[in-house]
N, C-alpha and C positions, 0 to 999 in steps of 0.2 A: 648194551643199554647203560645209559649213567645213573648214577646212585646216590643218593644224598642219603646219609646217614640220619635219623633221628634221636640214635640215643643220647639217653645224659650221662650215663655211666658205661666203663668196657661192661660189667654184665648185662646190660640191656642193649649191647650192639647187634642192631636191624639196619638191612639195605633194604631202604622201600626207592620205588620209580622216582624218578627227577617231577615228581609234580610242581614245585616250585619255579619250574625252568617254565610247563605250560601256564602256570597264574601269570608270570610274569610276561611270558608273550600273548597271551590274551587281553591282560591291562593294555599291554604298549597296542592292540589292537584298534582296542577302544579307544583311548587313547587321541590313537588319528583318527580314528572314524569319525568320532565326535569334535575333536580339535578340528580339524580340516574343514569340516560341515560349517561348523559355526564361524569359524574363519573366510570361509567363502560367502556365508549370511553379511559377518561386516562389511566385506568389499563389496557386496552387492549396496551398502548404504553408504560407504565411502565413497567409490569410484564408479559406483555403473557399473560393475565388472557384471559377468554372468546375469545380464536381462537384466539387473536392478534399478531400480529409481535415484541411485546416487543420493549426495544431501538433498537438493531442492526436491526429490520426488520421497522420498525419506520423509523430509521435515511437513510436507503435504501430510502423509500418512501419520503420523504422528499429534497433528494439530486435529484432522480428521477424529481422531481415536481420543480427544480430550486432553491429551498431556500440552499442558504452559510450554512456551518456544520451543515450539516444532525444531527450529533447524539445529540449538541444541544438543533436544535429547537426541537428533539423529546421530549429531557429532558422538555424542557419548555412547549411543548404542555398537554405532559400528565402529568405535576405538574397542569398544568390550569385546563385542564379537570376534574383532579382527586377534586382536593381540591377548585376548584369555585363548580363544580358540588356540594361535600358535603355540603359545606357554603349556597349555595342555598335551597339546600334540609331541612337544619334545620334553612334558614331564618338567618343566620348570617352575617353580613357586605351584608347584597342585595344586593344594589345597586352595588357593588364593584365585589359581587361573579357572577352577572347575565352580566355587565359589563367585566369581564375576559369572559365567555362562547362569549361576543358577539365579540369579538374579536378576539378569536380565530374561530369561524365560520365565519365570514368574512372572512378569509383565506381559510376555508373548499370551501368556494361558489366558492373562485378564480380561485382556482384549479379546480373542475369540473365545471364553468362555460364553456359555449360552448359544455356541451353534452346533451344538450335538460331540460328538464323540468323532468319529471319522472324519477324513480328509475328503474334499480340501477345506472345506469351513472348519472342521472341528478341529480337538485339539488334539488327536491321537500322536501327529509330531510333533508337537513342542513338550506334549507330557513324556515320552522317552527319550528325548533328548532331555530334557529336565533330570530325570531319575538319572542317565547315565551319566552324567555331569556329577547329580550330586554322591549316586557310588563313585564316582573318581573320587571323589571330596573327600570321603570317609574312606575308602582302601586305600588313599593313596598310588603313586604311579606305578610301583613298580621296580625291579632292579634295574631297568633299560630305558633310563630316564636321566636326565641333567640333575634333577633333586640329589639324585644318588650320588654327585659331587662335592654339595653344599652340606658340610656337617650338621649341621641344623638342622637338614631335612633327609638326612641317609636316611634314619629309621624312622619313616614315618608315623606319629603316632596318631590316633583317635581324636586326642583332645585336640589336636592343630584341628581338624577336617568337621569335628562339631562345633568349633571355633569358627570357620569361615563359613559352614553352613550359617547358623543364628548372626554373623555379620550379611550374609547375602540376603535374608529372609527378612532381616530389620530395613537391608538398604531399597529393597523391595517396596516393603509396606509403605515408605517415605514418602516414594516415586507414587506409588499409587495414590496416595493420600493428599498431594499434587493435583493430581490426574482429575480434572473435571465429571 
């Protein structure tokens, strides 16, 4: 079994289990679950891909739902989706890429708030994909990530990831306050 040392000092050398190794592939889990998911959300408003309405069925839904030029915010929702989703998924710009996903789910929630809690009207999937999005935000990716390249974002810290949260949550409220 492998070993990650915790101590700070040789008198306090302890082998405890490689737990770090499981946060870290549990992150990179989530990671894709969620990066993938939401990536797949944009291409359904980009391209058609997977049953979606593409832009013109997008920007329908959109002007539907009260938000100013429909075609747009579809352009903008499913750039976010598409390309936060990927950025998440391989751990690049986190805080930023899980930060765009919460942002634009915040939107997701406004719009079907008020139809109960479960699916498929309610909001039980956008509100966990919301929170997973924004734990990426605040734990950051992971060892098994592209960030872990960029000196600036090896060691992820807190303040980056409360940092793009309250940028996500302001970019939010904007859109909403738009929104008819």
């Amino acid at each position: 079994m492998t070993t990650i040392s915790t101590a700070t000092t040789p008198a306090e050398a302890v082998s405890t289990p490689a737990t770090a190794i499981s946060y870290d592939l549990g992150l990179l889990l989530l990671r894709l679950a969620v990066g993938l998911t939401m990536a797949a959300h944009g291409a359904q408003k980009l391209f058609g891909w997977f049953n979606g309405g593409g832009i013109d069925g997008t920007a329908a839904f959109f002007s539907m739902s009260g938000y100013p030029a429909g075609r747009t915010m579809a352009v903008i929702a499913g750039l976010t989706e598409t390309f936060g989703g990927l950025a998440l998924a391989i751990g690049l710009l986190t805080p930023l890429a899980g930060a765009a996903l919460v942002g634009t789910l915040l939107n997701a929630l406004a719009v079907k708030w008020g139809n109960g809690f479960f699916a498929p009207k309610g909001v039980e999937y956008e509100l966990l994909l919301t929170a997973a999005a924004a734990a990426l935000t605040l734990t950051g990716p992971g060892r098994y990530a592209v960030d872990r390249l960029l000196p600036a974002l090896r060691n992820h810290r807190l303040g980056y990831g409360l940092a793009a949260l309250v940028l996500a949550v302001a970019a939010a409220a904007i859109v909403l306050l738009i929104r008819n």
